[in-house]
Structures are given as C-alpha cells and as structure tokens.
Residue, then its C-alpha position, 0 to 999 in steps of 0.5 A: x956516420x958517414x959512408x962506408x961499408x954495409x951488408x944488407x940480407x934479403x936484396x932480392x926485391x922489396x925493401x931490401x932491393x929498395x934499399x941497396x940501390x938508394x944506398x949505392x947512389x949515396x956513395x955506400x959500398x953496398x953488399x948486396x945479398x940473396x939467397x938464390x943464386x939467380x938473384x945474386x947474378x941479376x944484383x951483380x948485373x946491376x952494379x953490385x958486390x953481391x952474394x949469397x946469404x941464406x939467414x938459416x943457414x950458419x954456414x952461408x952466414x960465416x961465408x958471407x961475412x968472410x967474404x965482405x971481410x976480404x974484400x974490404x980489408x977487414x971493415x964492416x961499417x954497418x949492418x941491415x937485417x932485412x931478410x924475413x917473410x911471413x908464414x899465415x895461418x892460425x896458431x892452433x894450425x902451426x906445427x913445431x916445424x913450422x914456427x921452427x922454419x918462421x924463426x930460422x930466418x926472421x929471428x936466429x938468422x939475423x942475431x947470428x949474422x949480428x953475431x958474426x958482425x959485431x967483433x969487427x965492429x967492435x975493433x974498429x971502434x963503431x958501426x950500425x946494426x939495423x932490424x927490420x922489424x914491423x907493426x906486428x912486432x908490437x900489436x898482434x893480428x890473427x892468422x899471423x902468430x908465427x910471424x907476430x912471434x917472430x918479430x916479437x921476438x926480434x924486438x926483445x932482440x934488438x932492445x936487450x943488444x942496445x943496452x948491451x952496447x952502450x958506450x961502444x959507438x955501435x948503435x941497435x937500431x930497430x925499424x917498425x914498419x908498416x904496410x909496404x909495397x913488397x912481394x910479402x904477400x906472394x911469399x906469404x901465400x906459398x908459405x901457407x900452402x906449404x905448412x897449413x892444412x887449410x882444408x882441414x882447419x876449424x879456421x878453414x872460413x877464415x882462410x878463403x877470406x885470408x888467401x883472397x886478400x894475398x893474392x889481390x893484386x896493388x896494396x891490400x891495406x890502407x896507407x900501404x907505401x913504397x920500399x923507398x920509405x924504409x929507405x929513408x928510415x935507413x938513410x936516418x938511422x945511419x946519417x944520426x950521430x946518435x940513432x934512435x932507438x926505434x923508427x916508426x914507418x907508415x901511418x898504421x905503425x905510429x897509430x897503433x904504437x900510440x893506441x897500445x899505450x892508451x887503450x885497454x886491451x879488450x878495445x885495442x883487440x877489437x880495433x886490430x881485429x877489424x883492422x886486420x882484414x882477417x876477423x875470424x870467421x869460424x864454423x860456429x858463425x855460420x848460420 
C-alpha cells in the first residue's frame, strides 16, 4: 500500500522508537505513542504527532484513537502493536496479579486498540494491522512463562483476526522477532523485582543466574540485531500488495520455526533449554 496514516504503541525507544522514525522519513504520517508523558513531549521535540497511550488502560486507548481520528479526518490507514515487555520468573513463581498485569498490555491491550481501529478501516475499505510478536511465541523458554503465554496468545489472536478478515482489504500481520537490540531486558529486570519473590523461590539458583544475564551490558544472545531489522519487516508488510502472514526476524526466529517442525518435542526442549541461558538449576542440583 502506499503511505498514509499509521498509529504505532510503544515509541518510547527500541523497536517502536526504531520504527516511528524509519516510517517518518518514508513519507508516513506517523503517530507516535507512549505511556508516559516525559516520553510523549521528548517524540513531540522530534518532529512527531505524539500522544499518550497506555495499552492497559481502555480509557487511554479510546483517547488516542479519538485523537488520531480528528486530526486526520477520519483515517487510519495502518496499525502497529508494539507496546509489551516481559515479566521473568518461573510459573509456579507467578501470582494471578501478575500473569493478569503480562496480559493487560501484551495481549488485551492491543486486541482493544485493534478493536477501536478496525471500524474506520473497514469504512474506508482497507489498512494494515501489524503484531509484533516474538520467538517465544511459538517455541517456550523457562523463566519466561508469563511472557511465552502472552505471546502465544497474541498469536491465536492475530491467526483467528486474519481468517476473520478475509475479503476485506485489511490484512493481519504478525512479525516473529527474535533477539533484538532494545531496552527488554532493563524493563524486564524491574518487573522481576516487582512480582517475583526470588529470595524465597525453589528456582532462587536459577534467578542469580537469570538477573546476571539482564543486567549485561550490549547483547546477551547470540545473533541479536538492531531495531531497524524490525523495521524492514514493518516497511514489507506495509509496501506487499498482499502481506504474508507471518514474518520471521533473526536468525534464531527462522532456526526454531523450522526445528519445532522437524523435532520431537523432548529433543526441541533440550535444545531451547540450552539455548535459553536460563537452564534450571534448582536446589536439588546442587551438590
């Protein structure tokens, strides 16, 4: 499709950041997001439309696309659900709380916004609506079941929106990212502390291990790339007459699609468990 009008959440940096500005010098009208208001002003300073969006707020969300709708005459041509992060910690570690607190932004936040979206697309007869999923949306690794579920889910989401869609001239678009170069792992480490109870975990050996590996500094896996990777799934998914489905970025993303086909399950854990960087190590493995 051609330029028009896209709303992208979670511009504050990273892939989202990555993406506003790579958008904008195309020649898209780029509203650019955020959920605090510090961030908002700094993309305003930048040359953006920027607003305020927080994905778990509904309120914020109705606010946003109100806004996007005014100034541009009642046209939204594309859609980017970016906004997410990832909350650490084994499964039997996470409380209701905070699987509840993972999904308001990774999973219900972005099918709401996509919600509030989707009858302006459907007036005007087309658009684009772009997840941004992940690896782990596919293949499990330990320590992240909040987030594996959360992107699971979006998954089931964005494959059931698709079919929904047909004949419509809106296309459901899911990216599958791997490592990239973002602020993931600092959020990450904050979460943690906020909803697990490390100190008092059976998985407390597991945990040193895990918060060492967040707080390292440059990449911490192998194969890791830039935001503006994303950027380029972005700019294809929205150029294609007809997007595909799915786009994989990142070495890791395409390896592990092709081994979850191939593999019994019992081998493809073994591999993502060394893959990983977080192997269990419990209390029953010490000596």
């Amino acid at each position: 499709m051609s330029v028009g009008v896209i709303l992208i959440s979670g511009c504050s940096s990273g892939i989202g950041y990555a993406t506003a500005h790579g958008l904008k010098a195309d020649g898209w009208r780029v509203f650019a997001t955020a959920r605090d208001m510090a961030d908002v002003v700094r993309l305003q300073d930048e040359g953006f439309e920027a607003l305020q969006l927080d994905v778990a707020d509904s309120l914020s969300i109705n606010q946003a696309v109100v806004a996007v709708l005014a100034k541009t005459g009642g046209r939204i041509d594309a859609l980017f659900n970016n906004a997410g992060f990832g909350l650490p910690g084994a499964v039997e570690d996470l409380s209701r709380d905070a699987m509840r607190y993972q999904f308001e932004t990774n999973v219900f936040g972005s099918i709401e916004l996509t919600n509030a979206v989707l009858p302006v697309m459907r007036k005007q007869g087309h658009g684009r609506v772009i997840f941004n999923g992940s690896v782990l949306g596919f293949a499990a690794m330990p320590y992240r079941g909040a987030y594996n579920a959360s992107k699971f889910a979006l998954e089931g989401f964005a494959d059931t929106l698709r079919q929904e869609l047909k004949g419509s001239q809106i296309y459901a678009v899911l990216l599958q990212p791997g490592p990239i170069t973002s602020r993931f792992r600092a959020n990450a480490q904050q979460q943690f502390n906020r909803w697990i109870d490390g100190g008092q975990s059976f998985h407390r050996p597991s945990y040193l291990a895990m918060q060492a590996r967040l707080a390292k500094v440059g990449p911490a896996a192998p194969f890791t790339l830039p935001a503006e990777a994303v950027l380029l799934a972005v700019r294809a998914a929205l150029r294609a007459r007809r997007p595909s489905a799915r786009y994989q970025i990142t070495t890791p993303t395409k390896v592990f699609w092709l081994l979850k086909k191939i593999l019994p399950t019992r081998v493809l854990d073994y591999i993502l468990l060394k893959a990983s960087g977080d192997e269990p190590r419990c209390s029953y493995d010490r000596k």
